[in-house]
Residue frames as a rotation matrix with the C-alpha (Angstrom) as fourth column:
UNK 1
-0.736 -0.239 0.633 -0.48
-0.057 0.954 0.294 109.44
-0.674 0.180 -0.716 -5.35
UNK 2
-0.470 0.667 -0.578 -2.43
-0.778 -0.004 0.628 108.70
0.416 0.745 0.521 -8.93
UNK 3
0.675 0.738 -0.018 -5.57
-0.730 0.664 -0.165 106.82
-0.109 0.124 0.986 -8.97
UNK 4
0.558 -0.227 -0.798 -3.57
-0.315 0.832 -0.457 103.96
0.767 0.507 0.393 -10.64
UNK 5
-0.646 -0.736 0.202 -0.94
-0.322 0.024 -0.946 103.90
0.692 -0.677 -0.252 -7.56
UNK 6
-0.114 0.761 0.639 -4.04
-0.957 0.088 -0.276 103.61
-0.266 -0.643 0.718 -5.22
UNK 7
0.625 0.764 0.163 -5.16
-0.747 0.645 -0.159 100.59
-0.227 -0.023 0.974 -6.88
UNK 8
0.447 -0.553 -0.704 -2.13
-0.036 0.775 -0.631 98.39
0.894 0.307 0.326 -7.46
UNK 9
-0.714 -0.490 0.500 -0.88
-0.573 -0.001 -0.819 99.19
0.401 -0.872 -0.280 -3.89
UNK 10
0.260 0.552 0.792 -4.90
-0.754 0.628 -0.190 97.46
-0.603 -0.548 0.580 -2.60
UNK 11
0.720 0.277 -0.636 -4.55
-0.603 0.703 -0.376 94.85
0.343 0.655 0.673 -5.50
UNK 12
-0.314 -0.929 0.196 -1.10
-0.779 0.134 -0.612 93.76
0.542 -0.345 -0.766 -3.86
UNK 13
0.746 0.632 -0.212 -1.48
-0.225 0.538 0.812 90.53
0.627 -0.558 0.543 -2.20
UNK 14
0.631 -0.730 0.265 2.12
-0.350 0.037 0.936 91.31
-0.693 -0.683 -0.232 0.06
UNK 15
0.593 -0.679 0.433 4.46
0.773 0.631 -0.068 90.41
-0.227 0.375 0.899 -2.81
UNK 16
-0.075 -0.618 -0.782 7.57
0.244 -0.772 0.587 92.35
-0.967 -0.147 0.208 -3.57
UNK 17
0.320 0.101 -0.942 8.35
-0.887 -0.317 -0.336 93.85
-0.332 0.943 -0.012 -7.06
UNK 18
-0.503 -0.731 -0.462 10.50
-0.839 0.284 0.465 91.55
-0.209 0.621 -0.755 -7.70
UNK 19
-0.659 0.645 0.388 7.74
0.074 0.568 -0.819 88.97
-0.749 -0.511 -0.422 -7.12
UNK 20
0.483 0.811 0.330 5.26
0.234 0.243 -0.941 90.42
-0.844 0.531 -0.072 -9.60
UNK 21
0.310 -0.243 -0.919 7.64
-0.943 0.043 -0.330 91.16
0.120 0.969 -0.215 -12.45
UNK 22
-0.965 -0.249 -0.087 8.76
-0.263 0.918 0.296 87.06
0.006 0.308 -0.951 -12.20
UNK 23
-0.174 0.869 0.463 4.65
0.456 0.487 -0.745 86.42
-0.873 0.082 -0.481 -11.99
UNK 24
0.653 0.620 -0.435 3.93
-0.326 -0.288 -0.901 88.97
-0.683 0.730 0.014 -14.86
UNK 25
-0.510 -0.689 -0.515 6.88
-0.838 0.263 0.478 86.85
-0.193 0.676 -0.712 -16.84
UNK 26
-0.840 -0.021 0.542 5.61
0.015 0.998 0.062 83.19
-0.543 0.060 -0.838 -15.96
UNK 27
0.121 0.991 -0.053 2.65
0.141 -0.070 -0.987 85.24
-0.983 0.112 -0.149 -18.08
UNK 28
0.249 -0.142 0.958 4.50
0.862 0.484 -0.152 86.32
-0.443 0.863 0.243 -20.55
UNK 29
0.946 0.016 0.323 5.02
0.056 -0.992 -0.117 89.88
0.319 0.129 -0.939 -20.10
UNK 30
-0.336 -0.915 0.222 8.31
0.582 -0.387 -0.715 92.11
0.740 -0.111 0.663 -19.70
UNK 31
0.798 0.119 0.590 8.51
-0.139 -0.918 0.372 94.59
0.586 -0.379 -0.716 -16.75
UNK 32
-0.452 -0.796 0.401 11.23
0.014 -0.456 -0.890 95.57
0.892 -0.397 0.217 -14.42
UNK 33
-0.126 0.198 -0.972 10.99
0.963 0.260 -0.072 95.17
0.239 -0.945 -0.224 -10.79
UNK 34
-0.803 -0.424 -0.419 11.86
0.489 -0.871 -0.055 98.98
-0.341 -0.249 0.906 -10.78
UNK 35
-0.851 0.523 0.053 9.26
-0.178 -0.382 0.907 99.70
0.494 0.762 0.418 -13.25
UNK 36
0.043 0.974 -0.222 6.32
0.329 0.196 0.924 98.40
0.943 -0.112 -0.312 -10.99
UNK 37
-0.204 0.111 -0.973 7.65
0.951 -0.213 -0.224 99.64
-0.232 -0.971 -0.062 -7.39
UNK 38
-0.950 -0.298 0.090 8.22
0.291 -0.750 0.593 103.16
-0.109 0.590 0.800 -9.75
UNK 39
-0.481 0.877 0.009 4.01
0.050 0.017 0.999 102.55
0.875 0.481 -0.052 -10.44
UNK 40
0.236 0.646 -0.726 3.04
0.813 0.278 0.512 101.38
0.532 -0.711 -0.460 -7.35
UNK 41
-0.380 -0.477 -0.793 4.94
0.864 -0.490 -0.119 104.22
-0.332 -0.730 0.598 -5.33
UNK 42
0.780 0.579 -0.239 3.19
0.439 -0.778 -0.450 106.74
-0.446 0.246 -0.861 -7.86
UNK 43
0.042 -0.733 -0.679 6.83
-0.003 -0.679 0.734 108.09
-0.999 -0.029 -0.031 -8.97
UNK 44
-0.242 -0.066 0.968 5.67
0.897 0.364 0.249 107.61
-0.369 0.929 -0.029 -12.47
UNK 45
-0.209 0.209 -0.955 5.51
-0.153 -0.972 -0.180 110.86
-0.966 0.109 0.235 -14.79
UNK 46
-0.872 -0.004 -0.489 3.76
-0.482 -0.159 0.861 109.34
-0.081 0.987 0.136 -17.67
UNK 47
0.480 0.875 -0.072 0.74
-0.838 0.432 -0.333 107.26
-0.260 0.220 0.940 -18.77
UNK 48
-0.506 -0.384 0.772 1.73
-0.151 0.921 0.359 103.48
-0.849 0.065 -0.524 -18.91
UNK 49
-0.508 0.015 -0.861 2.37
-0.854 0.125 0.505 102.27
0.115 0.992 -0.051 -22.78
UNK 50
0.426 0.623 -0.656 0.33
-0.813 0.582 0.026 99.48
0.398 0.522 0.754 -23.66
UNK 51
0.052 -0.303 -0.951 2.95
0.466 0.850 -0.246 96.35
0.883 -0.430 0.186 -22.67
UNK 52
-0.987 -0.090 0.134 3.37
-0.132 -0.028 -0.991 98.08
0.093 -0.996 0.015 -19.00
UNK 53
-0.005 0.936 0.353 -0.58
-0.999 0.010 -0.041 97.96
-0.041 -0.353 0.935 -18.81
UNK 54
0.378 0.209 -0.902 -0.39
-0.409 0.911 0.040 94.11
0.830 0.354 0.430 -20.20
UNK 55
-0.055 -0.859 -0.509 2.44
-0.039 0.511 -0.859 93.82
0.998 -0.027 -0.061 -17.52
UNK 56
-0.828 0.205 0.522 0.83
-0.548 -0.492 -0.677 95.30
0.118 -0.846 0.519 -14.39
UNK 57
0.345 0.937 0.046 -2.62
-0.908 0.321 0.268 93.31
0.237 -0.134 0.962 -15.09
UNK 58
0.403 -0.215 -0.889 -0.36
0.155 0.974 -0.165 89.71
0.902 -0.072 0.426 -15.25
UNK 59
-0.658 -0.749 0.083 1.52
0.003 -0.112 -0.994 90.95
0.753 -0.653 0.076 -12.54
UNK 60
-0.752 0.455 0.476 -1.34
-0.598 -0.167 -0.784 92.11
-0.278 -0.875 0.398 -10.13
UNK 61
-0.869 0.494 0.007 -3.84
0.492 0.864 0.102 89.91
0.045 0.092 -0.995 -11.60
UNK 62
-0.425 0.532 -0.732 -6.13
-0.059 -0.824 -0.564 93.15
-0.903 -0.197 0.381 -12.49
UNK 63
0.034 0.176 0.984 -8.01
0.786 0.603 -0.136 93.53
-0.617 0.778 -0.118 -15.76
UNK 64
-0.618 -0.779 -0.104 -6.42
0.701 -0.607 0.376 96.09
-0.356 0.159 0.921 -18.09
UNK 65
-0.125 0.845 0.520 -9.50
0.462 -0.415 0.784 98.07
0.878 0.338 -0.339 -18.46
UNK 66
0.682 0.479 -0.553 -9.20
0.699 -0.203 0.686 98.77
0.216 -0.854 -0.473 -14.77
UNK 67
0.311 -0.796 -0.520 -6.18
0.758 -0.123 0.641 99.51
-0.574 -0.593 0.565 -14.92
UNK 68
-0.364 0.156 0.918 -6.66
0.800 -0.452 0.394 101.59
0.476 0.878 0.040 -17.84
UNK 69
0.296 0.808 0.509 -9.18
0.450 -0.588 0.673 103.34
0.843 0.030 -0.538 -16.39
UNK 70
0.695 -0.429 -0.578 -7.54
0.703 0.236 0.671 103.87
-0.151 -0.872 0.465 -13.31
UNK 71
-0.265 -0.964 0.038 -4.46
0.808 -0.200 0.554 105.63
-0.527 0.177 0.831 -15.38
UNK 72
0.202 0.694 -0.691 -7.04
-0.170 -0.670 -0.723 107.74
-0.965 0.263 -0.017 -17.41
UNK 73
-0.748 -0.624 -0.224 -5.35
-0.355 0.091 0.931 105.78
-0.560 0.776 -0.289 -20.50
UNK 74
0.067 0.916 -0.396 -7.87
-0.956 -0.055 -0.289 105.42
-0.286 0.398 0.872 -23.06
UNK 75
0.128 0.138 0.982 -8.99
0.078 0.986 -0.149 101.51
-0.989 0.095 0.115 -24.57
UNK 76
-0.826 -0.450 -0.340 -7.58
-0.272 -0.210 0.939 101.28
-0.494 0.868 0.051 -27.82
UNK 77
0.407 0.799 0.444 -10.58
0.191 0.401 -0.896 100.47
-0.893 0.449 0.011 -30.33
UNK 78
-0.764 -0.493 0.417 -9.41
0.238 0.385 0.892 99.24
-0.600 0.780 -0.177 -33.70
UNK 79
0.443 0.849 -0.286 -11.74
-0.380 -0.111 -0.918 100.71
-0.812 0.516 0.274 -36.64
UNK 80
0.275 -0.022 0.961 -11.55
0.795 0.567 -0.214 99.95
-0.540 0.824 0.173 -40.58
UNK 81
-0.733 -0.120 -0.670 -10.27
-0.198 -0.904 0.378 102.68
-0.651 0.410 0.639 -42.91
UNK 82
0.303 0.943 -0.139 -12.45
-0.162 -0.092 -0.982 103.85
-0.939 0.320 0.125 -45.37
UNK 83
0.507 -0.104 0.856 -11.93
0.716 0.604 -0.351 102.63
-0.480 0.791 0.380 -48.87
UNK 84
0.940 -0.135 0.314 -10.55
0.188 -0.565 -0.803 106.03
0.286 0.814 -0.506 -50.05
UNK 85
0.705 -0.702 0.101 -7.66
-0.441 -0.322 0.838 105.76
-0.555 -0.635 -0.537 -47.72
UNK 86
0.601 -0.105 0.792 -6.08
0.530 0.794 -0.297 103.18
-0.598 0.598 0.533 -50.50
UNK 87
0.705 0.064 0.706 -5.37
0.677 -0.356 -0.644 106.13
0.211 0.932 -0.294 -52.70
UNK 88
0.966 -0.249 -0.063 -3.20
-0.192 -0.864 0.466 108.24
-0.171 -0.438 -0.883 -50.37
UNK 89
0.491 -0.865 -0.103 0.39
-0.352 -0.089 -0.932 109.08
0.797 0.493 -0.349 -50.96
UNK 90
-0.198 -0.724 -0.661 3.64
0.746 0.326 -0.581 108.10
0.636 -0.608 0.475 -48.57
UNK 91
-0.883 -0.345 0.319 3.66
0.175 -0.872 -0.458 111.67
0.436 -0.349 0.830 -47.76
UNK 92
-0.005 0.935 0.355 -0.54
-0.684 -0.262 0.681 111.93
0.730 -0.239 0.641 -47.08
UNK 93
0.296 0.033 -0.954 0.03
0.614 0.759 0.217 108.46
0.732 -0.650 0.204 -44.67
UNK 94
-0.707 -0.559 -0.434 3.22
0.651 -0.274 -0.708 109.99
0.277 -0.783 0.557 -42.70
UNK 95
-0.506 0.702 0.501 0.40
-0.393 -0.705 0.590 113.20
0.768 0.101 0.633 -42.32
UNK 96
0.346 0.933 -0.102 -2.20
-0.356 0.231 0.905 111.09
0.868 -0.278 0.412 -41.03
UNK 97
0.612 0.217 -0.760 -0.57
0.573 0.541 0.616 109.35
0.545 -0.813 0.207 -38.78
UNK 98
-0.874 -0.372 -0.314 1.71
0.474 -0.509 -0.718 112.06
0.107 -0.776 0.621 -36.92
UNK 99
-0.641 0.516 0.568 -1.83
-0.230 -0.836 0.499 113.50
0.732 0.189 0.654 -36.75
UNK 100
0.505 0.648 -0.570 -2.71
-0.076 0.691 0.719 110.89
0.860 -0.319 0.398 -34.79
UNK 101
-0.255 -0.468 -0.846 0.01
0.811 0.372 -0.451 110.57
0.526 -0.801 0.285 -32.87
UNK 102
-0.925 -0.034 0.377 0.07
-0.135 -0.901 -0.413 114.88
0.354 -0.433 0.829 -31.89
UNK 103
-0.071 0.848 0.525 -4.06
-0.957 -0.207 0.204 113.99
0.282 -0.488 0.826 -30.94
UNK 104
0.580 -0.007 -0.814 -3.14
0.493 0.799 0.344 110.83
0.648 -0.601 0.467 -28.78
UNK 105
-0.423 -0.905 0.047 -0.11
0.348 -0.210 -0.914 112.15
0.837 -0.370 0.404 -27.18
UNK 106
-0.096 0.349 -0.932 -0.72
0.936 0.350 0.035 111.86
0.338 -0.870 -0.360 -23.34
UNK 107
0.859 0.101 0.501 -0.99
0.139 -0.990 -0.039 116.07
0.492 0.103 -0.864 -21.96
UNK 108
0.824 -0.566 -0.009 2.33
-0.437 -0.646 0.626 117.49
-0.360 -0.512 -0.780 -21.62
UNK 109
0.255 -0.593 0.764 3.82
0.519 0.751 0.409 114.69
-0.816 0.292 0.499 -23.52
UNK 110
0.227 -0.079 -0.971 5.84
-0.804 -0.578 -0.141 116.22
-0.550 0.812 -0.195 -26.74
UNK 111
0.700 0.071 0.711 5.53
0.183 0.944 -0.274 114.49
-0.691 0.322 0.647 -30.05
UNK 112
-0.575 -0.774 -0.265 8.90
0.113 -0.396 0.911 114.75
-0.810 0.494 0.316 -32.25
UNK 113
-0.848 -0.530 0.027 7.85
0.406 -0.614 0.677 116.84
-0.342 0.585 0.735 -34.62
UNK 114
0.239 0.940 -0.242 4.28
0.968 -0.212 0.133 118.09
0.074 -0.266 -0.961 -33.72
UNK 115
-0.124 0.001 0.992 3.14
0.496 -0.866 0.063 121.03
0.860 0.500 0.107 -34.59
UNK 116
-0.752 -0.253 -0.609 3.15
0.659 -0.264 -0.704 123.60
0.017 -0.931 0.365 -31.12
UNK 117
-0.014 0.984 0.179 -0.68
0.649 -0.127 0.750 124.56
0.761 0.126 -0.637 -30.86
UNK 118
0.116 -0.467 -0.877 0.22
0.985 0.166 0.042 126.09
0.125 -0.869 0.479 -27.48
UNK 119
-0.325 -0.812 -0.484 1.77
0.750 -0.534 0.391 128.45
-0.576 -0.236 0.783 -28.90
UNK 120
0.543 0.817 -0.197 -0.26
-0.032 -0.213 -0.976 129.35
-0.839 0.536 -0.089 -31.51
UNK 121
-0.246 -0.544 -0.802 2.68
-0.904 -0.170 0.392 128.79
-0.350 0.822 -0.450 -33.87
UNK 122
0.832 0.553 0.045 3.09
-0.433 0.698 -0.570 126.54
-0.347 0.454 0.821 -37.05
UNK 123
0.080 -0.852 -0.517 6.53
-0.686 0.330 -0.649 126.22
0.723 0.407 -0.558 -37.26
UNK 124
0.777 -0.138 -0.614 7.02
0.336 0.916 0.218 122.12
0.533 -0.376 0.758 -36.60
UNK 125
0.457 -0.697 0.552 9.43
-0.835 -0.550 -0.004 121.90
0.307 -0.459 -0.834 -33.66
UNK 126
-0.325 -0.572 -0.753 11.96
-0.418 0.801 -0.428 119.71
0.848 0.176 -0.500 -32.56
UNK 127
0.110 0.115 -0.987 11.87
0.603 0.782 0.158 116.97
0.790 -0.613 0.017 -29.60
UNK 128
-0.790 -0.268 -0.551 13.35
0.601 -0.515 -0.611 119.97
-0.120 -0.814 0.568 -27.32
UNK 129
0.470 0.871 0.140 10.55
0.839 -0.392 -0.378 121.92
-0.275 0.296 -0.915 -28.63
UNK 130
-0.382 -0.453 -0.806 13.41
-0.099 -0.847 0.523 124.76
-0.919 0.280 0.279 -30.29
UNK 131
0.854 0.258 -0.451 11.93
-0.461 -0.022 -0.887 125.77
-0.239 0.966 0.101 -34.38
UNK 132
-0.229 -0.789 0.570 13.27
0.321 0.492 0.809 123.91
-0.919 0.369 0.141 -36.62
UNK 133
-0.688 -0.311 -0.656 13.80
-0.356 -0.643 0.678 124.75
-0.633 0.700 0.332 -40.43
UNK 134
0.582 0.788 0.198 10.39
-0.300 0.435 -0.849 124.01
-0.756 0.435 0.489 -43.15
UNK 135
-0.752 -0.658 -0.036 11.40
-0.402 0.415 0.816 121.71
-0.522 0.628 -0.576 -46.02
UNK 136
-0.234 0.797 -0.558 9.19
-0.492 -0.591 -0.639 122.16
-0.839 0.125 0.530 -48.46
């Protein structure tokens, strides 16, 4: 059972799922009844996205920093680009930000069309992780 399963199973105050996904609604949040027994039981095989953290904190009434922390999901922190970012191309953006995504991406998690470091290859692969052709 994950850390995060541990603590939403004490945070429970005896309510079913279906219970806290209609409390994390009257909050304003989306989740599935399935989606929080699925958490609480531990049968999750990912890091919780941003709205399931929002949805688990209205739901258990937890603050998403615990619950963050708990998941090992980092706290998003919003910086400023730097003034020379202005100047990049379409193509230098799409770059940056699948760079970002391939050094967020949770471990074991594949990003569609991340390079395979792993391996020590550079040929971009697909979602299944099979080579795919360069297009230069």
């Amino acid at each position: 059972m994950s850390a995060l399963s541990k603590l939403l199973r004490l945070a429970n105050p005896g309510l079913s799922s279906r219970e806290l996904a209609s409390r994390a609604r009257k909050a304003g949040e989306r989740i599935g009844h399935d989606t929080i027994a699925r958490y609480e039981r531990g049968d999750h095989t990912q890091w919780p996205s941003d709205d399931v953290i929002r949805a688990l904190a209205a739901a258990y009434q937890i603050p998403e920093d615990e619950l963050r922390s708990a998941a090992s999901v980092p706290t998003p922190v919003h910086r400023e680009l730097p003034e020379e970012a202005a100047f990049l191309t379409e193509r230098q953006w799409r770059a940056v930000e699948e760079l970002i995504r391939s050094m967020t991406a949770p471990e074991g998690r594949r990003v569609r069309g991340a390079i395979d470091v792993s391996s020590g290859s550079d040929v971009p692969t697909t979602r299944a992780g099979s080579p795919r052709a360069r297009r230069e």
